[in-house]
N, C-alpha and C positions, 0 to 999 in steps of 0.2 A: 176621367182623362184616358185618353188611349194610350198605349204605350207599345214601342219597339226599341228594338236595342241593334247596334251594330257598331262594326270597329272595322276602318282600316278603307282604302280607293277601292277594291274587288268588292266588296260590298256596296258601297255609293253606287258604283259600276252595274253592277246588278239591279239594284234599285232603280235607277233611271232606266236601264232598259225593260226592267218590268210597270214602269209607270205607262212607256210609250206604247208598249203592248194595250197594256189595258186601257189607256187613252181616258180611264175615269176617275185615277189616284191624282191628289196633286204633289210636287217632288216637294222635298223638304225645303226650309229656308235654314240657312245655316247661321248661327251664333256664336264668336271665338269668344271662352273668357278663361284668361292667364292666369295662372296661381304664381306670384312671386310672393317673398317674404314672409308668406304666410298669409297673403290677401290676393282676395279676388278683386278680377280688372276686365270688365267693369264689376259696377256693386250696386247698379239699377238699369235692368233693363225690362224693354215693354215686346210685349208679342203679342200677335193677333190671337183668335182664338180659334179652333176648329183649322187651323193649317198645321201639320207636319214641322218638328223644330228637330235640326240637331244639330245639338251642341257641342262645339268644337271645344273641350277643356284643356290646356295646354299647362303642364305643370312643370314649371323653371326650376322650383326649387331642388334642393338634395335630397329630401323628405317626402314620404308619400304624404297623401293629402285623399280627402273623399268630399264630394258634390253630392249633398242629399236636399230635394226640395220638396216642400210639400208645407202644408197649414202647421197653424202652430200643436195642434195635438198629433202631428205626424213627428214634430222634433222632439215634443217632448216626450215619447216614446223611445226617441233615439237616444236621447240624453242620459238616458237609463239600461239604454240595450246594453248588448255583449257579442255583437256578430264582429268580427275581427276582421273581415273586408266586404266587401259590395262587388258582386259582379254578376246578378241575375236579372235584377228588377231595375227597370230605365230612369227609375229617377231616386236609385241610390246607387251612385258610380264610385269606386274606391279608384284613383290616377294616380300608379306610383311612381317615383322619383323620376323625374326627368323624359317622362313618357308624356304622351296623347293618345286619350282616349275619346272615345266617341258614342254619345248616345242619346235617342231622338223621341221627341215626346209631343203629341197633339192632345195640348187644353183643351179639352169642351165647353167651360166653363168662364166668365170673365171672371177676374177677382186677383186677388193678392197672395204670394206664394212668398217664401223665403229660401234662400240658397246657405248652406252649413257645411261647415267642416266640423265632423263631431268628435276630432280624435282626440285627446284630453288635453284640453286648456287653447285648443284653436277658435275655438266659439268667443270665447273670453278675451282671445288677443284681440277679437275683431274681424274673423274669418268669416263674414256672413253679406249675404246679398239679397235683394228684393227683385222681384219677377211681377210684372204687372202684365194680367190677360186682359186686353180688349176684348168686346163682343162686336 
């Protein structure tokens, strides 16, 4: 999968002016999903494959909360890890309290991903989503 990361409209902004320059990227399609209560909203969604995605993560709650997606031997590494936030790699986002963050990811691959919040005992409440790529 490819990966980019960005935050914030000056970015976006940039991004589409640098698509229309190069005239051979195509712009992202964008995805909102809401963290309230401790649950993602939605908790199955499908996206093409090979197109640009970013994900609008919008977190209501009081509490931060983190969006890591990837197969099941990507979670269950995380399950285990000790990294205290995410803010490098595009498809582990940490989205603290009451913030929107933003980050964009193009599947190459069709197939089934899962979306997690790994911070202790949010996986367990039922803090997890399914991501299906089309080919």
């Amino acid at each position: 999968m490819k990966l980019a990361r960005r935050t914030g409209p000056m970015a976006a902004a940039l991004l589409l002016a640098a698509t229309a320059v190069a005239g051979c990227a195509r712009p992202a399609e964008a995805v909102t999903i809401t963290i309230h209560y401790s649950a993602f909203d939605p908790t199955q969604l499908t996206v093409p494959a090979d197109v640009p995605i970013t994900f609008v993560l919008v977190n209501d709650d009081p509490i931060d909360h983190e969006w890591l997606i990837g197969d099941e031997e990507f979670h269950e590494a995380h399950r285990t890890g000790t990294h205290a936030s995410h803010d490098t790699v595009p498809t582990e986002v940490t989205v603290p309290a009451l913030e929107t963050v933003e980050t964009t990811i193009t599947f190459d691959q069709p197939g089934t991903l899962t979306y997690v919040c790994h911070l202790p005992a949010h996986e367990s409440y039922g803090m997890a989503g399914t991501l299906t790529v089309e080919g």
